[in-house]
C-alpha positions as CSV (number, residue, x, y, z in Angstrom):
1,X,74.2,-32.4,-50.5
2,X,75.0,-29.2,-49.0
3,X,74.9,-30.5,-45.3
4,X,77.7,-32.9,-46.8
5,X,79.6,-30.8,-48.8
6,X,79.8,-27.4,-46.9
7,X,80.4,-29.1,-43.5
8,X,83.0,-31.6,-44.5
9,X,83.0,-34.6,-42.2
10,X,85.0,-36.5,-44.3
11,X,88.7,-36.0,-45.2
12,X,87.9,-36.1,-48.6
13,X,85.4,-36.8,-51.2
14,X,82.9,-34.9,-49.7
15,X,81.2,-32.6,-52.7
16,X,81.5,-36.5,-54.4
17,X,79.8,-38.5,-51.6
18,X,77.1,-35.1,-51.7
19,X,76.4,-35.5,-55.0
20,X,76.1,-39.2,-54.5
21,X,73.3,-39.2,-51.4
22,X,71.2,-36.4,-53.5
23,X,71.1,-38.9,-56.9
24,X,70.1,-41.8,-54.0
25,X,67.6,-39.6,-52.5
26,X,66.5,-38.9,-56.6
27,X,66.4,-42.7,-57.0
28,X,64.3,-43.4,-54.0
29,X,61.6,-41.0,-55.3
30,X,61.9,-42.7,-58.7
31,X,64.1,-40.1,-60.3
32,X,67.4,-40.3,-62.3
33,X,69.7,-37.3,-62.2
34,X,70.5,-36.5,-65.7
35,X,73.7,-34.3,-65.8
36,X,77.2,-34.5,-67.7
37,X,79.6,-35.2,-65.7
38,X,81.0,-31.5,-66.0
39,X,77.5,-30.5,-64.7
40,X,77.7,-32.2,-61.8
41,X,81.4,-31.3,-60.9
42,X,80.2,-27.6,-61.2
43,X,77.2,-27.6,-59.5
44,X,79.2,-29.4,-56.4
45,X,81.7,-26.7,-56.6
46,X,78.7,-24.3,-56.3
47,X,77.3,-25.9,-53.3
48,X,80.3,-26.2,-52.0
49,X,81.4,-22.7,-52.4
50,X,78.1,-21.1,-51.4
51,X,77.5,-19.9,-54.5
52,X,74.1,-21.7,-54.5
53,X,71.4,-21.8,-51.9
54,X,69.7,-25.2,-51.4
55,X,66.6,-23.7,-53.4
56,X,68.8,-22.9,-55.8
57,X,70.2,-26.4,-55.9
58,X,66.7,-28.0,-55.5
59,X,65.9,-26.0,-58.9
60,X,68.9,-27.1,-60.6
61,X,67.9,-31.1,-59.1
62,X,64.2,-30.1,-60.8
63,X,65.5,-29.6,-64.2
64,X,68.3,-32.1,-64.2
65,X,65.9,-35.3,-63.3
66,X,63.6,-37.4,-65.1
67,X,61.2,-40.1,-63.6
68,X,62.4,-43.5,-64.2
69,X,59.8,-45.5,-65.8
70,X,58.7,-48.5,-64.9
């Protein structure tokens, strides 16, 4: 997400698509991201801003998932 968001290869929609490929990645590992929608739109202005680090964000990632179950 940060790669994608800070760098901006993409005209726009890149703090969305950033957001997007993390929740994949969270998928993938057999996690759901579990996040209003407000959460999410601040945390990608954070990330986006360099407000927060990527430890930071991989905290935030940490308390906002839950394994899926299968």
């Amino acid at each position: 997400m940060e790669s994608i968001s800070q760098r901006h290869p993409f005209v726009d929609g890149n703090k969305r698509t950033g957001l997007l490929a993390a929740a994949f990645s969270l998928g993938l590992e057999g996690y759901t991201l579990v996040a209003s929608q407000q959460e999410e739109i601040d945390i990608a202005v954070k990330v986006a801003e360099h407000q927060l680090d990527v430890e930071g964000f991989a905290k935030w990632l940490k308390e906002n998932s839950l394994a899926q179950s299968t």
